[in-house]
C-alpha positions in Angstrom: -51.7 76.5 -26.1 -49.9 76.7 -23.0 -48.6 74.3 -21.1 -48.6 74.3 -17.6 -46.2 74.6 -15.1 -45.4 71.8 -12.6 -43.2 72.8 -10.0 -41.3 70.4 -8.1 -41.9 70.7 -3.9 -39.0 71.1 -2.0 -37.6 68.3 0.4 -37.7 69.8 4.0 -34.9 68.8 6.8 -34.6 69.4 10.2 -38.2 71.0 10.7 -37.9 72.5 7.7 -34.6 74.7 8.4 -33.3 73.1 5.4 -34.5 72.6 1.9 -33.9 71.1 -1.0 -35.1 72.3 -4.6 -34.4 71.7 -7.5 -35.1 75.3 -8.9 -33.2 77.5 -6.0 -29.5 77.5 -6.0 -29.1 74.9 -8.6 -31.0 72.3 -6.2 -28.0 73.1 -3.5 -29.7 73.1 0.2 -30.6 75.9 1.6 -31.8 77.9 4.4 -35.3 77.4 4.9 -36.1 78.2 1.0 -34.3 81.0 1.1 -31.0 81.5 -1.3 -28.6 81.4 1.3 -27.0 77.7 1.4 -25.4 75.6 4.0 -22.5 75.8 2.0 -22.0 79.1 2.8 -22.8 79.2 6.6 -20.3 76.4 7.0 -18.0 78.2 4.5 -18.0 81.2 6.9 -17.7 79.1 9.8 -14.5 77.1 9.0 -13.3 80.6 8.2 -13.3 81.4 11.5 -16.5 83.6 11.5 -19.1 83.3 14.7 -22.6 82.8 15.0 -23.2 86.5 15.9 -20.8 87.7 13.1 -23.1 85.7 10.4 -26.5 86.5 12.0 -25.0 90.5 11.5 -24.4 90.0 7.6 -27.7 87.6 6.8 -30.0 89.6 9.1 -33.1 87.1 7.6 -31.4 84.0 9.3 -32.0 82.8 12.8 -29.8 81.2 15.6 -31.8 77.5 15.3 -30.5 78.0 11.2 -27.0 78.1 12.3 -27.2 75.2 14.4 -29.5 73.2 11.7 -26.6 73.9 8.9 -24.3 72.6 11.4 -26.8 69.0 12.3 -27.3 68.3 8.4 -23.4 68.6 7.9 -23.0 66.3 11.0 -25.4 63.7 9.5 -24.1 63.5 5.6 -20.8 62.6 7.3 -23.1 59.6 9.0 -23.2 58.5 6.2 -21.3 55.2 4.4 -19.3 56.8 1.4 -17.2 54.3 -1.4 -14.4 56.5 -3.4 -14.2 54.6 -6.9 -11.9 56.0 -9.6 -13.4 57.7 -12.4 -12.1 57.0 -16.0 
């Protein structure tokens, strides 16, 4: 008997630049499904790296994902955070 696989749809952001699923990168976002995550385009970004410079190494991205990595950074920081200790 098999048993069937259900597979979980990804949660879309931003027109669908960024997703969210469980079973790519460990559920981190990412780039439009893809397994390059907005971690990483805002790593290389604080590092000092451009838009162009990016867009050179990850030929499948576009200039709207840039900006979209950027947005979704820009709005979890919207957001009300409470800091409690941990054991």
């Amino acid at each position: 008997m098999s048993i069937p696989l259900v597979t979980a749809r990804p949660i879309e952001y931003l027109d669908g630049r960024i997703t969210v699923h469980p079973d790519i990168c460990n559920g981190h976002p990412t780039i439009r499904s893809m397994r390059i995550t907005v971690e990483t385009v805002l790593g290389f970004l604080s590092a000092g790296d451009s838009a162009d410079e990016i867009l050179y190494q990850y030929p499948s991205l576009e200039p709207a994902d840039i900006d979209a990595c950027l947005r979704f950074a820009a709005e979890l920081m919207a957001h009300r955070y409470t800091l409690q200790k941990v054991a």
